[in-house]
C-alpha positions in Angstrom: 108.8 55.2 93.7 109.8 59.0 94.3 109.5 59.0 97.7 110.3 63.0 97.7 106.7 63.6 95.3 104.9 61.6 98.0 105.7 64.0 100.7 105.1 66.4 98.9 101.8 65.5 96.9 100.2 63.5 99.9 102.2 63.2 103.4 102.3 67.0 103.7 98.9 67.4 104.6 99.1 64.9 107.1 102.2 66.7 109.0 99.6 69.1 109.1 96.8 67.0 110.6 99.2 66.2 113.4 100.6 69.3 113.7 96.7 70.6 114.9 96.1 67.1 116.8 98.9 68.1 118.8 98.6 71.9 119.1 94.7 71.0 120.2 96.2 69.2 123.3 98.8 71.8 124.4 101.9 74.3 123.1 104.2 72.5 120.9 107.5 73.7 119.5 109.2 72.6 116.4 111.4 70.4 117.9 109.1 68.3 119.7 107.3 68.0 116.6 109.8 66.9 114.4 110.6 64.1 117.1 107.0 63.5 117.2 106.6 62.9 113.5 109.3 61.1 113.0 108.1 58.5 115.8 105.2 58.5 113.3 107.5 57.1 110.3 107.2 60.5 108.8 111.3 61.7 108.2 110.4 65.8 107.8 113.4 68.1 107.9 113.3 71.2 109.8 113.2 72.7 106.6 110.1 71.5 105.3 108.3 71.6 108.8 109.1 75.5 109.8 108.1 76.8 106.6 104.7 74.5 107.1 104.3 76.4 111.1 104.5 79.5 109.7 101.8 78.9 106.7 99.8 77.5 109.2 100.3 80.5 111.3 99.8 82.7 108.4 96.2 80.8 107.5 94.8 81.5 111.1 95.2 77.9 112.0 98.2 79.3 114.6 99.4 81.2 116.9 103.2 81.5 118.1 105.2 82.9 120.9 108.6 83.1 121.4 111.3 84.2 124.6 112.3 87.6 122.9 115.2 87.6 124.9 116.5 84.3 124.0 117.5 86.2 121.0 116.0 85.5 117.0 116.8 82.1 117.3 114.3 81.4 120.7 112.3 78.2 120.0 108.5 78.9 118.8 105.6 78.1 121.1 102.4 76.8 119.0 99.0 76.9 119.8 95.6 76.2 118.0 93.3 79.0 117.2 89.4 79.0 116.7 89.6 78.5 112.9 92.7 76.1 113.6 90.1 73.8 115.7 87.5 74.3 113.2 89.7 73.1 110.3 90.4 70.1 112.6 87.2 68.9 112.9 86.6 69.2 109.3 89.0 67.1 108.4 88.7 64.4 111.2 85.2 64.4 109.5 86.3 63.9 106.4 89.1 61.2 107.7 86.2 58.9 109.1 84.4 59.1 105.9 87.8 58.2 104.0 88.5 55.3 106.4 85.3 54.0 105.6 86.3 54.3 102.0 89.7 52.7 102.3 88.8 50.2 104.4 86.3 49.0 101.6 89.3 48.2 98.8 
């Protein structure tokens, strides 16, 4: 089983998910949510999961901040937006129909 295909194919969309379950309740920063995922099970590298914020920020689903004068480095602050909560409640739609699904096999 190629383990790196399944994160890649499947698993990355529901970093996501959590990512705008999380940013829904309050700010998160990168390194709370790589800590957070991987209490999850999920083992994402900071590599995968900053490039992932910043798409998400770039689709409107986003917003960041950041301490200027901690320098370029300064830890991102994440919150939802409008269409982030929108896309949200599409998909936790679309995850109680699929539960129902699953749950029938």
């Amino acid at each position: 089983m190629d383990l790196k295909l399944i994160n890649r194919e499947i698993l990355l969309s529901f970093w996501k998910v959590h990512v705008l379950h999380h940013a829904a309740e309050g700010e998160v920063i990168g390194q709370w949510m790589l800590k957070e995922l991987k209490h999850h099970g999920y083992d994402v590298s900071p590599g995968t999961l900053y490039p992932l914020l910043k798409r998400m920020e770039t689709n409107g689903w986003l917003t960041s901040t950041a301490d200027e004068s901690r320098g370029p480095k300064a830890p991102r602050s994440y919150k939802i937006t409008k269409e982030g909560r929108a896309v949200l409640k599409i998909v936790q739609k679309q995850l109680k129909e699929l539960g129902v699904e699953v749950g029938k096999a």
